[in-house]
C-alpha positions in Angstrom: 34.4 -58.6 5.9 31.8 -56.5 7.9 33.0 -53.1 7.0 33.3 -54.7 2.9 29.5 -55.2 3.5 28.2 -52.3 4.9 30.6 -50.0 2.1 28.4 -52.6 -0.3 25.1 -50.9 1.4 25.5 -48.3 1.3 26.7 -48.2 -2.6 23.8 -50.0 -3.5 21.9 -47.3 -1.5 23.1 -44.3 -3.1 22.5 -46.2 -6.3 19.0 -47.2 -5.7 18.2 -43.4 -4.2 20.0 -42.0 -7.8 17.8 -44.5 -9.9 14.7 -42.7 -8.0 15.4 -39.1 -8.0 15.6 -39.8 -11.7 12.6 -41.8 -12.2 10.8 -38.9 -10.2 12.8 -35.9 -12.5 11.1 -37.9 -15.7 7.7 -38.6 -13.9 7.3 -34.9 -13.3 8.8 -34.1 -16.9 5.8 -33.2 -18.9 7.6 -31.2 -22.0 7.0 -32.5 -25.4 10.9 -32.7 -26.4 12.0 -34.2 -29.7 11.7 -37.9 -30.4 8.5 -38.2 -28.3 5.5 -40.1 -29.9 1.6 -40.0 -28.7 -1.3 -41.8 -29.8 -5.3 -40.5 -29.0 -8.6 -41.1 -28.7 -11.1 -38.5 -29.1 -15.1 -38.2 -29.7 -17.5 -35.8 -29.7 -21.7 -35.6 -29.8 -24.4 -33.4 -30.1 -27.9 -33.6 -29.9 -31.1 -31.5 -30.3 -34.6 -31.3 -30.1 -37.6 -28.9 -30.6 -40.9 -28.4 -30.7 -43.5 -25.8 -32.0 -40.0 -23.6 -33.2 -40.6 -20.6 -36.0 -37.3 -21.2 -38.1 -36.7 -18.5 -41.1 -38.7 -20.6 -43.7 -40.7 -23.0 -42.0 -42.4 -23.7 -38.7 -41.1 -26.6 -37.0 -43.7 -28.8 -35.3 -40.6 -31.6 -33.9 -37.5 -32.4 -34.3 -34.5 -34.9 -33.0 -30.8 -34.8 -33.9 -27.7 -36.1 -32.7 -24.5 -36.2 -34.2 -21.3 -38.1 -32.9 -17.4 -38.5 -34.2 -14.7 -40.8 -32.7 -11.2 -39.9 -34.0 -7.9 -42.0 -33.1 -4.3 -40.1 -34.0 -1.1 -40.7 -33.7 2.3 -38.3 -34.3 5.6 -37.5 -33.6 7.9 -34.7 -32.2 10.1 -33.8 -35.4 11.1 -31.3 -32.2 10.6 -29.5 -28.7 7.1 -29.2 -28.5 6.2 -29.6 -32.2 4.1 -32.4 -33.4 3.6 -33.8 -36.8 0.5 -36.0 -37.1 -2.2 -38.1 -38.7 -5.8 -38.8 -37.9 -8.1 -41.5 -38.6 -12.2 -40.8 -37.9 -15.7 -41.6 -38.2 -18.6 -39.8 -37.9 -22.4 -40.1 -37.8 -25.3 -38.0 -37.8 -29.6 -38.9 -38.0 -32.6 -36.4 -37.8 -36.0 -36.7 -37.8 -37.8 -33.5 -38.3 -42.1 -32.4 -39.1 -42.3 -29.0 -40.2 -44.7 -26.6 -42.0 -43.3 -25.5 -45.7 -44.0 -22.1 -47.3 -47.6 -23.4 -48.6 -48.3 -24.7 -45.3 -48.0 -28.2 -46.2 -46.8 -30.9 -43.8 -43.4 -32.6 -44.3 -41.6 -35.1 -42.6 -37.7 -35.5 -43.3 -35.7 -38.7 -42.2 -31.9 -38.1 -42.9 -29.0 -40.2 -42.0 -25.5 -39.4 -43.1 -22.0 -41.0 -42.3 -18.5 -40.1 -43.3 -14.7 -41.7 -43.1 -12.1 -38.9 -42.5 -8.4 -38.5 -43.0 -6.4 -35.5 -41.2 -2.8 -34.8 -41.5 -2.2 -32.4 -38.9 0.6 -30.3 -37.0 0.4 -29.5 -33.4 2.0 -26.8 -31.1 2.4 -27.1 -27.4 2.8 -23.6 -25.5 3.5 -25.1 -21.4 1.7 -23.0 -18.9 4.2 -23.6 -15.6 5.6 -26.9 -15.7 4.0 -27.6 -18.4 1.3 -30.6 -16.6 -1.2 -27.7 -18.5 -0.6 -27.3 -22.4 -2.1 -24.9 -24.5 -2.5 -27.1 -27.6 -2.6 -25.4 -31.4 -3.5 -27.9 -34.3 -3.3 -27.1 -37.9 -5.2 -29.4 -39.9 -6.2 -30.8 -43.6 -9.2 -32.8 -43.3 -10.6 -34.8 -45.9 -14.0 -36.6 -45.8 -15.7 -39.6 -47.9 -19.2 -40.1 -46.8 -22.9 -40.7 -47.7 -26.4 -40.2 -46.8 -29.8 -41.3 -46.9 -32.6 -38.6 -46.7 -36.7 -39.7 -47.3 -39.0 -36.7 -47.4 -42.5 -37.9 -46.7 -45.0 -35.3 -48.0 -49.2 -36.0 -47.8 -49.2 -37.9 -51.3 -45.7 -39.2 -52.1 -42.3 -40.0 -50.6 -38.6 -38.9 -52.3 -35.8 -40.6 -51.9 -32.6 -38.8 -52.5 -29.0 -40.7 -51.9 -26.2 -38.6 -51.8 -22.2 -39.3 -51.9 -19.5 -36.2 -50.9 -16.3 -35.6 -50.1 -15.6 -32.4 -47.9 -12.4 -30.7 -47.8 -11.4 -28.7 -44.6 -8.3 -26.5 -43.6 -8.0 -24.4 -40.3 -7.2 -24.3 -36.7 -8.8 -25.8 -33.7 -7.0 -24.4 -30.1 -7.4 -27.1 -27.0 -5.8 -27.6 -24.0 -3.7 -30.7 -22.9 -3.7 -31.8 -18.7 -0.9 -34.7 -17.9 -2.1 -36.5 -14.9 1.9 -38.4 -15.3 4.6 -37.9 -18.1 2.5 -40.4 -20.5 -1.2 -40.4 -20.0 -3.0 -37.1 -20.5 -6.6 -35.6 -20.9 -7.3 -33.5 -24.5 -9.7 -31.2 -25.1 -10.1 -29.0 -28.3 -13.1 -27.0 -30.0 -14.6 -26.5 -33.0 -12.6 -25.9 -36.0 -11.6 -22.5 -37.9 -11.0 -22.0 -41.3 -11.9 -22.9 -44.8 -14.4 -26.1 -46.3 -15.2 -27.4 -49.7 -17.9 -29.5 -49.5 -18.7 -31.6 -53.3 -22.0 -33.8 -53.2 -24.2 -35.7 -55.5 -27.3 -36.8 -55.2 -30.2 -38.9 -57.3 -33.4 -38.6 -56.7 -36.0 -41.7 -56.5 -33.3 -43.4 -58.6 -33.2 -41.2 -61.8 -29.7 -41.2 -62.7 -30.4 -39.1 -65.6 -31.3 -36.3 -63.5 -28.3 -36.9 -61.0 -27.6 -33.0 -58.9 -24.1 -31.7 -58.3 -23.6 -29.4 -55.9 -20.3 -27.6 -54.6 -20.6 -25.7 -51.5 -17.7 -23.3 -50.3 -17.6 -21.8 -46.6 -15.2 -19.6 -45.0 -15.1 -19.4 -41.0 -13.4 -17.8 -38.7 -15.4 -18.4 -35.2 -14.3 -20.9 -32.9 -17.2 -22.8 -31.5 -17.0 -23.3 -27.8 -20.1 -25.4 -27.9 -18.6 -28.0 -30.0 -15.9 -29.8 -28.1 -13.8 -33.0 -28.8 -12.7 -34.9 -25.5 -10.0 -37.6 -25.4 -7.4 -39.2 -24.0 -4.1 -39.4 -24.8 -0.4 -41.2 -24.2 2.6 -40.3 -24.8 5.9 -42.0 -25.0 
């Protein structure tokens, strides 16, 4: 009966020891393989300010920006490290700006403008090592539905121009991807590369007669190191 228990053990051992050399080979396991989801959160902000600045038409006297985004995504692994996605986001931006116009008048511009994006999207993982460091590659579509508000106070009247667009963006934005386990992970990418339509309208102090269209096409090709997106991400 004694030797019956200790053979019992010591099979339970080797099982238990088994069950955590495997749970160790999956923590340490960092490779996108097919069948894998991940979901995101990422947000990004800038902000500005100057005084007394010469800009190429006017002389600034002050100014205050800031612009943030939050964007939450989700995909899958259609196979080894290849990603099909889509992206949810919101951003905002406000500026308040006094500057000297070509006759040397004094202006002061109040703009506020927020957007609702959608982005299908397609990422490639390259592993560097083990692969707990990812070079990341997204391919995106983006497409935006947003509005502002811009008041331009001059020294005897005040416009008010409202504006809808929708922007249309294709290119690539490079990142990197850090696993602190197989699941959780910290995402950083930069500024995007590529091609944008943007298609706004705008009415000014309410004349709807006189509404302006304006379509606005931009080719890219620089990726902006200054404008980064940090987030974190899971994967299972």
């Amino acid at each position: 009966m004694k030797k019956i228990f200790i053979l019992s053990f010591l099979v339970l051992g080797w099982h238990l020891a088994n069950a955590q050399e495997k749970v160790d080979s999956l923590d340490n396991n960092y490779k996108i393989e097919k069948g894998r989801f991940f979901t995101s959160l990422t947000a990004s902000l800038s902000q500005r300010s100057a005084e007394n600045e010469n800009q190429i038409l006017r002389q600034v006297k002050n100014q205050n920006r800031y612009r943030f985004r939050i964007v939450g995504a989700g995909g899958y692994a259609i196979k080894d490290n290849f990603m099909v996605g889509l992206a949810g986001g919101y951003g905002r931006s406000k500026e308040d700006i006094t500057f000297l116009n070509e006759n040397q008048q004094e202006v002061t511009t109040q703009r506020l403008e927020q957007g609702f994006s959608i982005v299908p999207n397609m990422r490639n993982y390259i592993p560097l090592g083990r692969g707990q460091l990812q070079i990341l590659v997204q391919t995106e579509f983006g497409l935006t539905f947003g509005e502002s508000l811009q008041r331009n106070f001059y020294e005897s009247e005040i416009d008010k121009i409202e504006s809808e667009f929708i922007e249309i963006n294709v290119g690539v934005s490079p990142g990197l991807v850090l696993f602190f386990d197989r699941h959780w992970a910290f995402e950083t990418t930069v500024g995007i590369a590529g091609l944008s339509t943007r298609i706004e309208e705008s009415i000014t102090n309410d004349d709807l007669q006189n509404k302006t269209r304006i379509v606005q096409n931009n080719v890219d090709l620089r990726i902006n190191l200054l404008n980064l997106n940090l987030g974190v991400a899971y994967y299972f």
